[in-house]
C-alpha atoms as a printed R data frame, in Angstrom:
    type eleno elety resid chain resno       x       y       z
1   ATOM     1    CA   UNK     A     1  12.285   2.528  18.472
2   ATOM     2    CA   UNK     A     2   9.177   0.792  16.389
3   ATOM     3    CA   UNK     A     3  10.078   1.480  12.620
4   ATOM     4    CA   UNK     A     4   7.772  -1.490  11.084
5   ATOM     5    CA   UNK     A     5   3.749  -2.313  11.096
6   ATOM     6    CA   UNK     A     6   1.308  -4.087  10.242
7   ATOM     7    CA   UNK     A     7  -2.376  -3.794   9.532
8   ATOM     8    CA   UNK     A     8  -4.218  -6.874   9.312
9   ATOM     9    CA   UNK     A     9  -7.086  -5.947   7.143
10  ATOM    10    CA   UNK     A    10  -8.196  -9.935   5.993
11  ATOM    11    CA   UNK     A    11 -11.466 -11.117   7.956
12  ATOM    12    CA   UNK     A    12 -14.649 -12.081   6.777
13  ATOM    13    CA   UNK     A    13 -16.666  -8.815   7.482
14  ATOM    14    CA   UNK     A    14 -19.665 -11.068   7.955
15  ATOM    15    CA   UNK     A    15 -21.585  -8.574  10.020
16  ATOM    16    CA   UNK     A    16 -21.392  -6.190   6.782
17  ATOM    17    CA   UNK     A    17 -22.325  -9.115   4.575
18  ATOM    18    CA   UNK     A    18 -23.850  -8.842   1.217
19  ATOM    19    CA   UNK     A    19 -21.363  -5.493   0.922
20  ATOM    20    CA   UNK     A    20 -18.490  -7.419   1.591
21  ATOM    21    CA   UNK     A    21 -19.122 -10.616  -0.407
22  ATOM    22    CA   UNK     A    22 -17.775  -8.811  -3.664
23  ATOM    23    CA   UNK     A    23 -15.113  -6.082  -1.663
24  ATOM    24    CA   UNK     A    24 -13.090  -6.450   1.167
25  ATOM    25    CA   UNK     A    25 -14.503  -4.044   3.922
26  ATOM    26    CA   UNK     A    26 -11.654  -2.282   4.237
27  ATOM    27    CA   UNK     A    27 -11.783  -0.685   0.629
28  ATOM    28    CA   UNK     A    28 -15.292   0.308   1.749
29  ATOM    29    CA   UNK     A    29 -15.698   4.276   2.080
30  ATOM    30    CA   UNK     A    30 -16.008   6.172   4.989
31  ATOM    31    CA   UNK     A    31 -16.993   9.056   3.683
32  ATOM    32    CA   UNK     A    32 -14.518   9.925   0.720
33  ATOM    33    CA   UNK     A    33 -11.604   7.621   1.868
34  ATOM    34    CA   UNK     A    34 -11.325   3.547   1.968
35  ATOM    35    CA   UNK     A    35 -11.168   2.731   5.126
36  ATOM    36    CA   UNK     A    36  -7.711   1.348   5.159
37  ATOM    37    CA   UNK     A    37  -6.351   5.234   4.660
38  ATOM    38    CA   UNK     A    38  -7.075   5.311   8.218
39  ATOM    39    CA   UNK     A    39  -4.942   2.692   9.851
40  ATOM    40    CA   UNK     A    40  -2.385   3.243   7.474
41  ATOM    41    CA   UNK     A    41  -2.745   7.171   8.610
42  ATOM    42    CA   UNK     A    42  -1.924   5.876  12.180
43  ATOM    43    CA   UNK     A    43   1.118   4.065  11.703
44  ATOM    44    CA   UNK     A    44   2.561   7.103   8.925
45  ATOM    45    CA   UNK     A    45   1.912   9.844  12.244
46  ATOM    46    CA   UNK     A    46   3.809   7.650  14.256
47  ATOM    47    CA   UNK     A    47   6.693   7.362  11.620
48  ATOM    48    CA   UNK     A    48   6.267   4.111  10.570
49  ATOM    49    CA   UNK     A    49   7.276   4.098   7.240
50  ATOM    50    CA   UNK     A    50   7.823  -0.093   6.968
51  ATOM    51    CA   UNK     A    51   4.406  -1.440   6.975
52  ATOM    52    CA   UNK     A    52   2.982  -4.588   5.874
53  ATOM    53    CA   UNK     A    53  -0.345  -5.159   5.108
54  ATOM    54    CA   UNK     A    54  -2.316  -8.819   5.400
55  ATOM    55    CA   UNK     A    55  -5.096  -9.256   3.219
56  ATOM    56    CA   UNK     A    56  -6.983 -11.657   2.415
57  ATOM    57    CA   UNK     A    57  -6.222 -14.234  -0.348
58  ATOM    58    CA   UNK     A    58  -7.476 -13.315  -4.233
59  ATOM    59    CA   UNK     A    59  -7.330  -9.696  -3.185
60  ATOM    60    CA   UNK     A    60  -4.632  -8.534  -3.629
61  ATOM    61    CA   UNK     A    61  -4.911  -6.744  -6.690
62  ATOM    62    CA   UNK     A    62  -7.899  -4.821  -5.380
63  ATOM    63    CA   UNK     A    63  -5.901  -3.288  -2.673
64  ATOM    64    CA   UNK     A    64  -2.584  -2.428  -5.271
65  ATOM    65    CA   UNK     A    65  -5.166  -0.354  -7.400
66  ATOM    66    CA   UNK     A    66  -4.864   2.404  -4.487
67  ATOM    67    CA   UNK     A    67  -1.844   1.429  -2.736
68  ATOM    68    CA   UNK     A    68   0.243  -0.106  -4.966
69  ATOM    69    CA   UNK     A    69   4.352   0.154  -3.168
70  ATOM    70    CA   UNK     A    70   3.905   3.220  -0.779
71  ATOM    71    CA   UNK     A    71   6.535   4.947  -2.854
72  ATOM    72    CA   UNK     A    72   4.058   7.645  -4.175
73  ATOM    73    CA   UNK     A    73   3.798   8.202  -0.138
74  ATOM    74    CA   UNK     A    74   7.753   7.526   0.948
75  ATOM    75    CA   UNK     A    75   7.531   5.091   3.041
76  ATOM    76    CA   UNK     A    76   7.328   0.654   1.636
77  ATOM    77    CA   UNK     A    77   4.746  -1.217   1.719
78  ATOM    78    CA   UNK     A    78   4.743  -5.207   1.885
79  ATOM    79    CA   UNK     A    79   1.576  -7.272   1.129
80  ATOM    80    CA   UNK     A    80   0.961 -11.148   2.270
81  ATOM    81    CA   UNK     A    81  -2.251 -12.859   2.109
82  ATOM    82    CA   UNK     A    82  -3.899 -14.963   4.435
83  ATOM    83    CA   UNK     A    83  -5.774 -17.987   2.972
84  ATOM    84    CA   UNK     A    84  -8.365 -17.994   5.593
85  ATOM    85    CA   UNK     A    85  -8.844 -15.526   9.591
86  ATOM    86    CA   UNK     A    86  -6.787 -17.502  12.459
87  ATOM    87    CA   UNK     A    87  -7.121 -14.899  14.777
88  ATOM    88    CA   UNK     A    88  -4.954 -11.602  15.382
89  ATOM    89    CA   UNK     A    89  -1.542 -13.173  17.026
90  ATOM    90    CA   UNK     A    90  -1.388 -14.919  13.553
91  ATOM    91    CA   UNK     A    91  -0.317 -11.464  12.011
92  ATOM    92    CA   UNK     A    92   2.840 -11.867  13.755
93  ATOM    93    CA   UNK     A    93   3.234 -15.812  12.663
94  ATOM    94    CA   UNK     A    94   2.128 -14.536   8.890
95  ATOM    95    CA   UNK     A    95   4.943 -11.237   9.680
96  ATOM    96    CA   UNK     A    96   8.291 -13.137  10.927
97  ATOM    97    CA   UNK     A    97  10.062 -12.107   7.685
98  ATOM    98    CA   UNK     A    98   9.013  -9.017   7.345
99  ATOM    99    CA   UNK     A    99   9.546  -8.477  11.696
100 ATOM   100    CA   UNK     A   100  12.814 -10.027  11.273
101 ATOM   101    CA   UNK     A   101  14.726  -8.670  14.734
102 ATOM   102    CA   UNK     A   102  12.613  -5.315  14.925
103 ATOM   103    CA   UNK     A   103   9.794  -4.665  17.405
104 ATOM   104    CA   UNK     A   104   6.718  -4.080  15.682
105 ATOM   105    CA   UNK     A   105   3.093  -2.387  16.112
106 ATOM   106    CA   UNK     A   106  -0.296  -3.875  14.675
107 ATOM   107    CA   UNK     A   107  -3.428  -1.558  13.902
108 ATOM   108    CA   UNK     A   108  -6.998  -3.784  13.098
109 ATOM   109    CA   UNK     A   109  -7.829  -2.397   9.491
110 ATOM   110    CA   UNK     A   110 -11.298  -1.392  10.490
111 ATOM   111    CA   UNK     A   111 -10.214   0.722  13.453
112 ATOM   112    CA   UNK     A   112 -10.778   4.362  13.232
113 ATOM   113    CA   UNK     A   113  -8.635   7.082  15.716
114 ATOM   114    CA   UNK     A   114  -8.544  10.200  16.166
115 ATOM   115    CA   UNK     A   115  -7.541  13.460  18.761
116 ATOM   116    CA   UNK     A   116  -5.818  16.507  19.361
117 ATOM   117    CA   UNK     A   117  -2.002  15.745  20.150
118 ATOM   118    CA   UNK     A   118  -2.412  11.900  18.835
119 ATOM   119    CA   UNK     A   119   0.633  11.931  17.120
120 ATOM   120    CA   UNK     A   120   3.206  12.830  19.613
121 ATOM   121    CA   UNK     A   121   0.998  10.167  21.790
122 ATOM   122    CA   UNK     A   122   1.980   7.724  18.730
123 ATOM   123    CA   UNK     A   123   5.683   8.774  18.676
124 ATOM   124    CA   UNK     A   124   5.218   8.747  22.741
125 ATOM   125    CA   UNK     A   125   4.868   4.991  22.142
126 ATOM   126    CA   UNK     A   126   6.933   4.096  19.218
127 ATOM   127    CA   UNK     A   127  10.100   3.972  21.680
128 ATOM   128    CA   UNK     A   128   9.088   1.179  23.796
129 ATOM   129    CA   UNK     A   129  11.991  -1.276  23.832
130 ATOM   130    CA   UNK     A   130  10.600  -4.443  25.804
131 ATOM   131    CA   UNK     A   131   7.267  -5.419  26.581
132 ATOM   132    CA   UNK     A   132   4.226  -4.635  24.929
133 ATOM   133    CA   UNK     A   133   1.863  -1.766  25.378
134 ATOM   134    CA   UNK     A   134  -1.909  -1.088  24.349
135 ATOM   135    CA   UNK     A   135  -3.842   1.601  23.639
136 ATOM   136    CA   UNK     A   136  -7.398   1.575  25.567
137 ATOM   137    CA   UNK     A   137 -10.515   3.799  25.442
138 ATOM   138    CA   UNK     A   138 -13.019   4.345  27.937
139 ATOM   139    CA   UNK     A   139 -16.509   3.220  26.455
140 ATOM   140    CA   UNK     A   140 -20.286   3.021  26.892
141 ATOM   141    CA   UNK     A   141 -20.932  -0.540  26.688
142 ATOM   142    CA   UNK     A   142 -18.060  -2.405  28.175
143 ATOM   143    CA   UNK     A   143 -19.853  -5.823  27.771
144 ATOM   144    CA   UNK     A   144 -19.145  -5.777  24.156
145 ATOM   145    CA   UNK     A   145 -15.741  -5.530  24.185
146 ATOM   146    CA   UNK     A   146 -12.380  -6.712  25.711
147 ATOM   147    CA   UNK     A   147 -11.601  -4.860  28.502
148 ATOM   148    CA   UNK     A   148  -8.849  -4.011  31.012
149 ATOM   149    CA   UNK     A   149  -7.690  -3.172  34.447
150 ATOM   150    CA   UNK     A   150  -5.106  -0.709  35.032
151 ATOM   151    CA   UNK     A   151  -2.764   0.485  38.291
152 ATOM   152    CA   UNK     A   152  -1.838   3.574  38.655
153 ATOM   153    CA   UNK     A   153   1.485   3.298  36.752
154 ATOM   154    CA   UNK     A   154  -0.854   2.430  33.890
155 ATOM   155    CA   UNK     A   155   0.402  -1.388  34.421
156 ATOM   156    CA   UNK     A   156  -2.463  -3.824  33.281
157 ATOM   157    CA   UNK     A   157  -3.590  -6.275  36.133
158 ATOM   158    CA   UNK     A   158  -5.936  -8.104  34.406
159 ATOM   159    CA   UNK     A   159  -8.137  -8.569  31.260
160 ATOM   160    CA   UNK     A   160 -11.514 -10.037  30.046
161 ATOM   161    CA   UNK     A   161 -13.432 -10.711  26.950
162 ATOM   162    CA   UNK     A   162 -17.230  -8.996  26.829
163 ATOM   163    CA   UNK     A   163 -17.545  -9.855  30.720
164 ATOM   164    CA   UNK     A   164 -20.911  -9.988  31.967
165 ATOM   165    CA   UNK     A   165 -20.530  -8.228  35.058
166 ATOM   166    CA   UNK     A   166 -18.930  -4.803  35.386
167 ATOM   167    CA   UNK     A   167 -15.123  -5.283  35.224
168 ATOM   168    CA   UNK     A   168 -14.033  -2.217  33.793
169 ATOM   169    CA   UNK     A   169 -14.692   0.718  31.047
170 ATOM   170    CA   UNK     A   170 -11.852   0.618  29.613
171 ATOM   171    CA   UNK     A   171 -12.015  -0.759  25.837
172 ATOM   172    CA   UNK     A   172  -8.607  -2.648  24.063
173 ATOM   173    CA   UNK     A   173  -8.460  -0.933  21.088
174 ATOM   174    CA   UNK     A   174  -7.035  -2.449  17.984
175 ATOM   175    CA   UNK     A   175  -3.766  -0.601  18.105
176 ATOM   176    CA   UNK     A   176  -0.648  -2.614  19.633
177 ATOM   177    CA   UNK     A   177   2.793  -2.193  20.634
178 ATOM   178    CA   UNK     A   178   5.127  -5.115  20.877
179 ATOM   179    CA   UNK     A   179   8.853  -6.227  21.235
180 ATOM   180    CA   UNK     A   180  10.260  -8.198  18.718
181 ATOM   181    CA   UNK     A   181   9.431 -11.537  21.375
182 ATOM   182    CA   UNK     A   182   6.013 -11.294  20.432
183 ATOM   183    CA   UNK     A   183   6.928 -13.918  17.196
184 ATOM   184    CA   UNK     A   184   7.974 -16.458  19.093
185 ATOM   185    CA   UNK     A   185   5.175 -15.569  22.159
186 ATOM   186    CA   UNK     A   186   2.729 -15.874  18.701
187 ATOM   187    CA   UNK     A   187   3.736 -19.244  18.051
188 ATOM   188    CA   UNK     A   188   3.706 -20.766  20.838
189 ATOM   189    CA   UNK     A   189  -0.465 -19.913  21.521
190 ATOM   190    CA   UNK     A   190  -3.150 -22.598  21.091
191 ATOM   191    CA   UNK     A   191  -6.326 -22.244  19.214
192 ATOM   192    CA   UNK     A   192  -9.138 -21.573  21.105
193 ATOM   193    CA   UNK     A   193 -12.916 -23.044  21.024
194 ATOM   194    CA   UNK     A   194 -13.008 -20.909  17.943
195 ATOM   195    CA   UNK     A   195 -10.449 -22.345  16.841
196 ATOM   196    CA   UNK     A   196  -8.800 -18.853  16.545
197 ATOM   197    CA   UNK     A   197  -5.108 -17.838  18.125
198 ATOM   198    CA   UNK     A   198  -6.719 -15.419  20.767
199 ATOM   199    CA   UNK     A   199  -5.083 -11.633  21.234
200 ATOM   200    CA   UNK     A   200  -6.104 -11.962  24.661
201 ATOM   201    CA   UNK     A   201  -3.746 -15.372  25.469
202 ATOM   202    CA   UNK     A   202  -1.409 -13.208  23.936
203 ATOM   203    CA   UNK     A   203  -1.172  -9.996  25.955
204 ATOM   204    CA   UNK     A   204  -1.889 -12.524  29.387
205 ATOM   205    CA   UNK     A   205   1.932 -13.898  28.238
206 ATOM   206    CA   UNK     A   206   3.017  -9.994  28.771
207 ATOM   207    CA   UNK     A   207   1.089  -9.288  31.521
208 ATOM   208    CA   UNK     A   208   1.959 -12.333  33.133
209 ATOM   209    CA   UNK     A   209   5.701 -11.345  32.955
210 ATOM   210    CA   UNK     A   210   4.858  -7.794  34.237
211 ATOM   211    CA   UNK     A   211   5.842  -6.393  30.999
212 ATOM   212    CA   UNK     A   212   2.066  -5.412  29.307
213 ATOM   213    CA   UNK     A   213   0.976  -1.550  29.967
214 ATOM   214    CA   UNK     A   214  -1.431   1.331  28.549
215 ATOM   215    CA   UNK     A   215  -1.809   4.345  27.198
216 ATOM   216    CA   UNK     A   216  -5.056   5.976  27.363
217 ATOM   217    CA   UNK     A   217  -7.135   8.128  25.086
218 ATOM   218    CA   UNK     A   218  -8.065  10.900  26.740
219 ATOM   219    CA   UNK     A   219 -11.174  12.900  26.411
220 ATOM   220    CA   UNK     A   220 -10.758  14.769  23.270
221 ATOM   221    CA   UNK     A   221 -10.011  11.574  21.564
222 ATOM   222    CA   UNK     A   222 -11.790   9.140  19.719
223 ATOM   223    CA   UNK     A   223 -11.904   5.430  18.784
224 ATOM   224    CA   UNK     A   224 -14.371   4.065  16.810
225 ATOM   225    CA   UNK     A   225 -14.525   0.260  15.930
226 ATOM   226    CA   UNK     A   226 -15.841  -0.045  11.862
227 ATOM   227    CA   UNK     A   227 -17.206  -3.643  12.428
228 ATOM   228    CA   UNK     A   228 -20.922  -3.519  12.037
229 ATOM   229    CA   UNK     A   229 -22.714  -1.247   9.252
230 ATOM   230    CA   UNK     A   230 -24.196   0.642  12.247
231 ATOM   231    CA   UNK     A   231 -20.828   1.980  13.771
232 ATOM   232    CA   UNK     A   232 -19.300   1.876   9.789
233 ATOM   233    CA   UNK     A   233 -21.607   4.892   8.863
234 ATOM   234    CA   UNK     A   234 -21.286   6.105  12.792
235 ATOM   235    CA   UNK     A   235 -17.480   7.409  11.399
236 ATOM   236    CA   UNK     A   236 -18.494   7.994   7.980
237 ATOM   237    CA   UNK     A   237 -20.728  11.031   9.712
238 ATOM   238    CA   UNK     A   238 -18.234  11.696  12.347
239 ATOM   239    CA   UNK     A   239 -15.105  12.119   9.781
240 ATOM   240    CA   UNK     A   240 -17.702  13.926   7.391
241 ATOM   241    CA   UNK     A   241 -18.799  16.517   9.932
242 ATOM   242    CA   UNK     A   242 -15.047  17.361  11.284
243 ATOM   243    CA   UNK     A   243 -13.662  17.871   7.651
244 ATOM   244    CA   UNK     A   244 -16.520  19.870   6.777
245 ATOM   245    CA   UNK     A   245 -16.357  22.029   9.837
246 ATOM   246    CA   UNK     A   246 -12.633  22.260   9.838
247 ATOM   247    CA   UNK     A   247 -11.495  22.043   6.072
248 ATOM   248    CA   UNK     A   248  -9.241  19.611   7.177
249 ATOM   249    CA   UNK     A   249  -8.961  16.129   6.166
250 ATOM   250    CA   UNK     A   250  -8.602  13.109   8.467
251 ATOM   251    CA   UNK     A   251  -6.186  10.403   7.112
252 ATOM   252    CA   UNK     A   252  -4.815  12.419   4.039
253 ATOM   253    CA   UNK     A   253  -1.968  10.422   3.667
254 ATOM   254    CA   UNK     A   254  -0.370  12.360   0.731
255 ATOM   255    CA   UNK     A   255  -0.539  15.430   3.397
256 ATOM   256    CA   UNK     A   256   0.822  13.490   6.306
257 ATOM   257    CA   UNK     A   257   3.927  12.174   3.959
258 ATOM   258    CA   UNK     A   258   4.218  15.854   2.841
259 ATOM   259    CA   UNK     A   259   4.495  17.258   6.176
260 ATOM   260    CA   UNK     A   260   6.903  15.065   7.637
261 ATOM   261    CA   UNK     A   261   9.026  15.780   4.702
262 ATOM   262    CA   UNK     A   262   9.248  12.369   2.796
263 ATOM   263    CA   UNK     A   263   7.562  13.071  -0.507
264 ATOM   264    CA   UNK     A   264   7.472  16.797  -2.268
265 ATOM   265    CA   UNK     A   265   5.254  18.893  -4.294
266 ATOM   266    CA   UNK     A   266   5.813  16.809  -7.732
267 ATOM   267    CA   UNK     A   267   4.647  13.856  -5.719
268 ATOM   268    CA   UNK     A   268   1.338  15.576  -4.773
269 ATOM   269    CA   UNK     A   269   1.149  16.761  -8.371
270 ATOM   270    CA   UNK     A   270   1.181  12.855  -9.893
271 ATOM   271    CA   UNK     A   271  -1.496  11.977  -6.680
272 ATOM   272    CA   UNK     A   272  -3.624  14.959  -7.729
273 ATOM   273    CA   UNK     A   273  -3.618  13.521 -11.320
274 ATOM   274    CA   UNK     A   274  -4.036   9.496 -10.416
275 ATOM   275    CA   UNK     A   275  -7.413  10.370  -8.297
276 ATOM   276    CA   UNK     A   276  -8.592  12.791 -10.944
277 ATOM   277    CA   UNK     A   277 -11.623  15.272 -10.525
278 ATOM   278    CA   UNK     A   278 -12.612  14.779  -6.896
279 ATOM   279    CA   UNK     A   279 -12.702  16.742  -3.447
280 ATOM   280    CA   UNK     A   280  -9.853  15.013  -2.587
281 ATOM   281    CA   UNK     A   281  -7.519  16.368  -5.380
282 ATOM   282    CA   UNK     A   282  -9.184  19.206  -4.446
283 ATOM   283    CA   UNK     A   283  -7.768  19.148  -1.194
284 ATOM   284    CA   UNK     A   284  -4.322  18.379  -2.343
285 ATOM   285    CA   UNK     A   285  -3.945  21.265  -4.547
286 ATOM   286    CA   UNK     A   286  -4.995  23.431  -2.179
287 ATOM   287    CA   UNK     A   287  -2.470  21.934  -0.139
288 ATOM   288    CA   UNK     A   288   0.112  22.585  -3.009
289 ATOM   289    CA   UNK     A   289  -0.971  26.574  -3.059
290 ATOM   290    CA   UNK     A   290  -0.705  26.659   0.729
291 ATOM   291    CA   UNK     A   291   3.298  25.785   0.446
292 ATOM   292    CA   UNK     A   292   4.017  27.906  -2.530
């Protein structure tokens, strides 16, 4: 069973750039939430409640202004900063601590999810106990992403960066699965031309051994990738137009915590109070009047 994660919200954000020259782009709103709500709402449906979250040096402090320990949520959270982006398999080099013997999954801080029975899909994976998994999504413009081949049994043949030529439509999202070898599998990568640890090399070491799979979002599901302004407001509109059809908010993490029973109404209370006079406490004490 995967108890611990980690989001690895450092980076650059240079495609955002001048907005993230002063903010790191994962405090940046989509619509009335920071972005990293949303990650961190993955890995809290899938009840991970150990997460560590790798930001980028000098701020720090930016990111304990909103989530400060996790215990106003019930569950921990760890910070460690990364002095400069070596690439994602350097989350788990940067993590070896805080993995210790554990198996472990890894969300990207910009990546947005969200369907109708995604958390029992979460929970689904949560109990893998070797090998890694990953979650893909069928898209548009395969070129632009990594992309890979599946058998029947959901078993990944093969994978490749942006490829030119049709390969597949099948996206790697930024969500991972991984057994507690992936440390060692992490350390033992070489940089790139980029001179970047690659994900890629990484999941080739599973698939290699026969041990990398998928899991597939399905139709009424939805990945969206917050890298460029374009797809940033993209979600902003998308989350915006669910919650205002629905009255339901996406990534409400005081709500998530709530239902699943690790925080109580006095807890929702002191959130209501430390976000003051906004929709979102709004939301939360209607929540409170719901369960009276």
């Amino acid at each position: 069973m995967i108890k611990k994660g980690i989001i690895l919200a450092g980076g650059q954000g240079t495609r955002m750039s001048p907005l993230t020259k002063a903010v790191n782009k994962q405090l940046l709103p989509v619509y009335d939430k920071p972005l990293i709500f949303y990650p961190l709402s993955i890995l809290m449906l899938a009840k991970i409640r150990d997460i560590l979250i790798i930001v980028n040096k000098g701020q720090l402090d930016q990111y304990k202004k909103i989530l400060p320990n996790g215990n106003n949520l019930g569950i921990k959270i760890t910070y460690k900063e990364q002095d400069k982006p070596r690439g994602l398999p350097d989350a788990f080099i940067l993590g070896e601590k805080f993995i210790g013997k554990s198996n472990v999954a890894m969300i990207l801080g910009d990546n947005f999810f969200y369907g109708q029975n995604l958390s029992s899909k979460l929970m689904q994976n949560t109990k893998l106990k070797n090998g890694a998994k990953i979650v893909l999504h069928k898209v548009q413009k395969p070129e632009a992403f990594g992309v890979a081949k599946i058998k029947s049994n959901n078993k990944i043949i093969s994978i490749k960066e942006k490829p030119k030529k049709f390969f597949s439509d099948l996206a790697i999202t930024g969500l991972y699965f991984f057994d507690n070898k992936v440390v060692n599998y992490a350390k033992r990568l070489k940089p790139s031309k980029r001179n970047e640890l690659e994900i890629v090399d990484l999941l080739n070491i599973y698939r290699k051994k026969n041990k990398l799979t998928a899991d597939l979002i399905g139709r009424g599901g939805a990945w969206l990738d917050t890298g460029s302004i374009e797809d940033f407001y993209k979600t902003s509109a998308f989350v915006s137009a669910i919650e205002n059809r629905q009255g339901l908010k996406i990534a409400c993490l005081e709500e998530i915590a709530f239902n699943s029973g690790w925080i109580n109404k006095k807890q929702i209370n002191n959130a209501v109070n430390f976000y003051g006079n906004c929709d979102y406490s709004k939301y939360l004490k209607r929540l409170l009047k719901i369960h009276k």
